[in-house]
C-alpha positions in Angstrom: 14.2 28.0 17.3 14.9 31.7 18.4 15.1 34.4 16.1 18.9 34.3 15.6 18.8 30.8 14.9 19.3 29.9 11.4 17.5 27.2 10.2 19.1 24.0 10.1 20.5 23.0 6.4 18.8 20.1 5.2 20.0 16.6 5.8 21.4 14.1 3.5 19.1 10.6 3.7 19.8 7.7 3.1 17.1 4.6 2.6 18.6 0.9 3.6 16.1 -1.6 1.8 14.6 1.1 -0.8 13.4 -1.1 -2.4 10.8 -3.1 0.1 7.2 -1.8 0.8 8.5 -0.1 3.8 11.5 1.4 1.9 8.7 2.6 -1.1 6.7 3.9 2.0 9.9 6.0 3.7 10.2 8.0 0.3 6.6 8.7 -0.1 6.3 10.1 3.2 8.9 12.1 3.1 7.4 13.8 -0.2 3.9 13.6 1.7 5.4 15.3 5.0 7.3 17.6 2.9 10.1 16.6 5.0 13.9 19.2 3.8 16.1 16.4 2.3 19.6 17.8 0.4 20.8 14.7 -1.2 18.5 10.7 -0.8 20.5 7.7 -1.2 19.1 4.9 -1.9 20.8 1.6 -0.6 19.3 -2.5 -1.3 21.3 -5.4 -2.4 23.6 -5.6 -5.5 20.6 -7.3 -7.5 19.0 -4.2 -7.5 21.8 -1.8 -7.8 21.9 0.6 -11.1 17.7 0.5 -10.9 16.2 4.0 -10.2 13.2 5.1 -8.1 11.7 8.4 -8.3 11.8 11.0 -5.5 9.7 14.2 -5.8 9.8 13.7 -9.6 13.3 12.4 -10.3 14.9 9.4 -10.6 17.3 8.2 -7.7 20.1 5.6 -8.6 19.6 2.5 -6.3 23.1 1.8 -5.3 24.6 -1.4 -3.5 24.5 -1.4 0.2 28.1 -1.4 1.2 29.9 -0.6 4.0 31.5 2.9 3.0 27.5 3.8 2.0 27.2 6.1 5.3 30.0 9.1 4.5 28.6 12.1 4.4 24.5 11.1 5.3 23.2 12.8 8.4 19.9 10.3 8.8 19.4 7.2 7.8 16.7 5.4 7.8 16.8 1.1 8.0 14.0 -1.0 6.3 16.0 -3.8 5.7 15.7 -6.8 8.3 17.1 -7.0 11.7 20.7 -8.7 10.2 21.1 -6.0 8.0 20.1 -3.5 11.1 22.6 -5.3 13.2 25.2 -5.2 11.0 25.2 -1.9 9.2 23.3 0.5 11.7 26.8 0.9 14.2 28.6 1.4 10.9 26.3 4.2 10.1 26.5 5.6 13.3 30.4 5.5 13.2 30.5 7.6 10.1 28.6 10.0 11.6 24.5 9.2 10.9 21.4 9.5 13.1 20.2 5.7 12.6 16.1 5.4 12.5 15.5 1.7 12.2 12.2 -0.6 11.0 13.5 -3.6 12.3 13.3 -5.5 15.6 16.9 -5.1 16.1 16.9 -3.1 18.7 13.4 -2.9 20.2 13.9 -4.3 23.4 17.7 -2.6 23.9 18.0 -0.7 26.8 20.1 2.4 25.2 17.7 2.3 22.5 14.5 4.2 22.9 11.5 2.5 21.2 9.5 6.0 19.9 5.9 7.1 18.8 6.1 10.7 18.9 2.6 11.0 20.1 3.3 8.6 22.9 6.9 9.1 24.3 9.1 11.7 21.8 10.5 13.1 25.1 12.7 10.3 25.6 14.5 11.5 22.2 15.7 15.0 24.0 19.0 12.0 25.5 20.2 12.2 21.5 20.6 8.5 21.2 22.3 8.1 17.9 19.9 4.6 17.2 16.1 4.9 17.5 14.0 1.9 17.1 10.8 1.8 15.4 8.5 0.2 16.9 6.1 -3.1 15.4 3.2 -1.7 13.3 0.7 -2.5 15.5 2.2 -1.1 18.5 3.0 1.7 17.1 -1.0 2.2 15.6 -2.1 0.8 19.0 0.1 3.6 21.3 -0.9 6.5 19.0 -4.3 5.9 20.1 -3.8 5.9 23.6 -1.7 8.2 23.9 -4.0 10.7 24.9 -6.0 8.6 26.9 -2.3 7.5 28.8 -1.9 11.1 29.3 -4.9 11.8 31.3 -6.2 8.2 33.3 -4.2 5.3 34.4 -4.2 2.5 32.3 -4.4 -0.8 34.1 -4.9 -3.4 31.9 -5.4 -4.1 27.4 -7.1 -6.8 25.8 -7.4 -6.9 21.9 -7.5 -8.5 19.0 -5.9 -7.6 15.6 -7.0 -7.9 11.8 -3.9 -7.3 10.0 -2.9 -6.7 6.4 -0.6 -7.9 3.8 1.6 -5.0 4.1 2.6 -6.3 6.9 4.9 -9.2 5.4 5.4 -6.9 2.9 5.3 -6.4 -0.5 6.0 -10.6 -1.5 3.1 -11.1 0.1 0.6 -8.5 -0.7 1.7 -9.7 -4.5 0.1 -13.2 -2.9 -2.7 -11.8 -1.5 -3.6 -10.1 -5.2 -2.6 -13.6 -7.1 -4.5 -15.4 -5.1 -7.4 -13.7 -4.7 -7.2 -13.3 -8.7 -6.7 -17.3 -8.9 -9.8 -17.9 -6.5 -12.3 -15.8 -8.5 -11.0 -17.5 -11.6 -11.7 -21.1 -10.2 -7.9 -21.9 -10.4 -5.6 -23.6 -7.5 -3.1 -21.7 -6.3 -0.2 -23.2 -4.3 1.0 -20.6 -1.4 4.3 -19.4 -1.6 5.0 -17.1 1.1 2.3 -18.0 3.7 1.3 -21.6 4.9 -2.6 -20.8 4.2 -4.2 -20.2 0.7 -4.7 -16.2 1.7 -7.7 -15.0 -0.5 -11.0 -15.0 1.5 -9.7 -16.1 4.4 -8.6 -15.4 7.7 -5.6 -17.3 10.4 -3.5 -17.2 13.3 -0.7 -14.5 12.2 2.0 -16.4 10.6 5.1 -15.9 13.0 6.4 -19.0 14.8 4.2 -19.7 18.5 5.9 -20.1 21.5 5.5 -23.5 22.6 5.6 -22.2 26.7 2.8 -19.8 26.1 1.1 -20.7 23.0 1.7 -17.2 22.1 2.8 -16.3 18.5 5.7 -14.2 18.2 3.8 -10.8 16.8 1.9 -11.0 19.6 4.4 -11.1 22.3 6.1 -8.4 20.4 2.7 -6.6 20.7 2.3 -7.4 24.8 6.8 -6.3 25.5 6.8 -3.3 23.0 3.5 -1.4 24.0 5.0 -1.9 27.5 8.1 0.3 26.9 6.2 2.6 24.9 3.8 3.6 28.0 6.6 2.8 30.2 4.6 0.7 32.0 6.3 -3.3 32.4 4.0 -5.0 34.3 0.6 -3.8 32.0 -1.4 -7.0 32.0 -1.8 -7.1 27.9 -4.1 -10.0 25.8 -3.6 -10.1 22.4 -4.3 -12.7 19.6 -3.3 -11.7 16.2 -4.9 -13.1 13.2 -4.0 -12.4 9.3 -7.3 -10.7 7.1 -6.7 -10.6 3.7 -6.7 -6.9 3.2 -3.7 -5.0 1.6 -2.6 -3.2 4.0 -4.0 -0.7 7.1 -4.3 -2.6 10.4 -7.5 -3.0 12.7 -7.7 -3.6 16.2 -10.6 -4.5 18.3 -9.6 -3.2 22.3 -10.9 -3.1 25.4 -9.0 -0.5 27.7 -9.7 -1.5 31.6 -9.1 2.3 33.7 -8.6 2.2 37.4 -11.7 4.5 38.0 -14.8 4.7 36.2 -14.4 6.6 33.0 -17.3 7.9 30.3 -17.8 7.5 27.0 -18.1 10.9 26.3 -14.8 11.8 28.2 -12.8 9.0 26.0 -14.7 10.8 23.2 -13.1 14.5 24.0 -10.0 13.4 24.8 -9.3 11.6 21.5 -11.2 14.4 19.4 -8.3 16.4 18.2 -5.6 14.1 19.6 -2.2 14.2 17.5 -2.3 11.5 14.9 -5.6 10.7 15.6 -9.0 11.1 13.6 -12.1 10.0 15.5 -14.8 8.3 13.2 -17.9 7.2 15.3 -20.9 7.9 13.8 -23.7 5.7 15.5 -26.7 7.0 13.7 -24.9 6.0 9.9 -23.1 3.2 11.4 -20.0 4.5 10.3 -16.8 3.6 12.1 -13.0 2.8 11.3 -12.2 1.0 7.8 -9.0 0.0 6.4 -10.7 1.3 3.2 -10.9 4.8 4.8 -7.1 4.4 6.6 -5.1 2.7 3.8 -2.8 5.9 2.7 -4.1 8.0 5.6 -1.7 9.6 8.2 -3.8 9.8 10.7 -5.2 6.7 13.1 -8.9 6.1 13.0 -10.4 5.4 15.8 -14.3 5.1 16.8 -16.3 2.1 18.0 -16.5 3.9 21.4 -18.2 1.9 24.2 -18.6 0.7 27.9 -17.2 -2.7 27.6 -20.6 -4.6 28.9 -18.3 -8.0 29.8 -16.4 -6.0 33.0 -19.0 -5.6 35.6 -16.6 -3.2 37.8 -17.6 -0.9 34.6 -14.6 0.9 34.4 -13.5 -0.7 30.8 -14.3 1.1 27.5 -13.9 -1.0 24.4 -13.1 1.0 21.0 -12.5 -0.4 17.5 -8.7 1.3 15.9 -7.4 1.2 12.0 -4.0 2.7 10.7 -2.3 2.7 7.5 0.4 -0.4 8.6 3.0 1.1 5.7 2.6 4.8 7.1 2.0 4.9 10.8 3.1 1.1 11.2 6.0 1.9 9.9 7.7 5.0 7.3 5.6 7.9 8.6 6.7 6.8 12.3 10.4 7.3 11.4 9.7 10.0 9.2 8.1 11.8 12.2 11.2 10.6 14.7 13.3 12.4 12.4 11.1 15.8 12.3 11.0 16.1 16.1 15.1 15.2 16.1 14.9 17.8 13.9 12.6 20.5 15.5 14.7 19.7 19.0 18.2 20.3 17.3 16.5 23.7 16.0 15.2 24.4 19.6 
């Protein structure tokens, strides 16, 4: 922005699925990233219409999603379900809204760019009027290597993933907490929204498996989004996903494969400072990324650093990754697509 530009006016928001974990998660980050907002709306189904949620210390009215919700509201952000994405987000558009959406609707649409500032907020300078948000633990995954992308090329990802409750939000963090309370207590407890008793206990992620590959369907999400992120198709990705019965904040184990030799110590620097990223790797206190430490953190935590010993060509580096899945999975990721649509429209 130039000196005789004024500043922008701030937007009217709206919230689709305020009501969710992810919808709970858009409004605190835009109090937490003091992000300008002139009116919020706050849109869910008509069971929870005339119920209020409070925004920087008032209550908001939670009205009915309908479709005259969009006049007048310059962003709005979808946490709602892909159907409700794929219904409502061209209607939004069509009144006039920049659409930012938390669903897989449109992940793996060609006119849609899939966005982690960190990674690829360039391709937002086209002004596509629907940006997809990418799966939580791509978008965790590409903060991270974003800087590494940036300076060495990539050649081929092999992880595994300890993921949270959040992440089949907020029905089934509530299971996690009853069943865990039920276990302790000596009590049976009948699962209602996973097909495995939950407390102390670890499984395959619980999306359908492909019967071809005997992949699960977070995972190939995992392997096709962190491709379009990086921009790179053919990236030979591994991934297993397994559920850990922690509330929320993701971990991922990775081993990154280089096509040249590359040190510790340079993986090290170029993380150290990275946007998004906080480097925790103390070897002496044996101190390294926690969801404890990440849950409500901004940041991506990443530490764990080391030559990968199983790749004898020795240019893999293996690192250990946590995020927050509500914030940087998912509401501060939008939150942040909509500062840098802002910040360009200010430009």
């Amino acid at each position: 922005m130039n000196a005789h530009t004024p500043p922008a006016a701030a937007p009217v928001v709206a919230i689709v699925g305020a009501t969710g974990a992810v919808g709970a998660a858009l409004i605190h980050s835009l109090t937490q990233r003091n992000f300008p907002v002139a009116q919020l709306r706050l849109l869910a189904s008509a069971r929870s219409a005339g119920r209020s949620m409070a925004f920087r210390g008032q209550p908001v009215a939670i009205e009915e999603l309908t479709e005259d919700s969009f006049a007048g509201v310059d962003i709005a952000f979808f946490s709602a379900g892909a159907t409700i994405s794929r219904r409502f987000a061209p209607i939004a558009v069509a009144a006039g809204a920049q659409v930012i959406d938390n669903s897989s609707a449109f992940r793996m649409q060609d006119d849609v760019p899939l966005i982690v500032p960190e990674a690829n907020g360039a391709a937002l300078d086209a002004a596509p009027r629907i940006i997809a948000n990418p799966n939580c633990i791509a978008a965790i995954l590409t903060t991270a290597l974003a800087p590494l992308h940036q300076r060495w090329s990539i050649t081929r990802l092999s992880m595994s993933t300890y993921q949270a409750a959040s992440g089949g939000g907020a029905e089934m963090m509530e299971e996690l907490r009853a069943s865990t309370r039920a276990h302790l207590d000596g009590e049976e407890f009948e699962p209602k929204v996973l097909p495995h008793s939950y407390a102390f206990n670890v499984f395959s992620h619980n999306s359908d498996i492909d019967p071809d590959t005997g992949y699960n369907g977070e995972e190939l999400k995992v392997i096709a989004e962190t491709r379009r992120i990086l921009a790179q198709p053919q990236l030979p990705i591994s991934v297993t996903c397994i559920r850990v019965p922690i509330l929320r904040a993701h971990g991922i184990s990775l081993s990154i494969r280089f096509d040249e030799h590359v040190n510790t110590d340079s993986i090290r620097h170029a993380l150290r400072g990275a946007p998004g990223v906080r480097l925790v790797d103390d070897r002496t206190a044996n101190h390294f990324p926690m969801p404890s430490e990440a849950s409500g953190e901004q940041d991506v935590l990443v530490g764990r650093i080391r030559d990968d010993l199983g790749d004898p060509s020795g240019r893999s580096v293996t690192m250990f990754i946590v995020g927050d899945q509500l914030l940087k999975g998912a509401a501060q990721n939008a939150v942040q697509i909509a500062e840098y649509l802002r910040a360009r429209a200010a430009a």
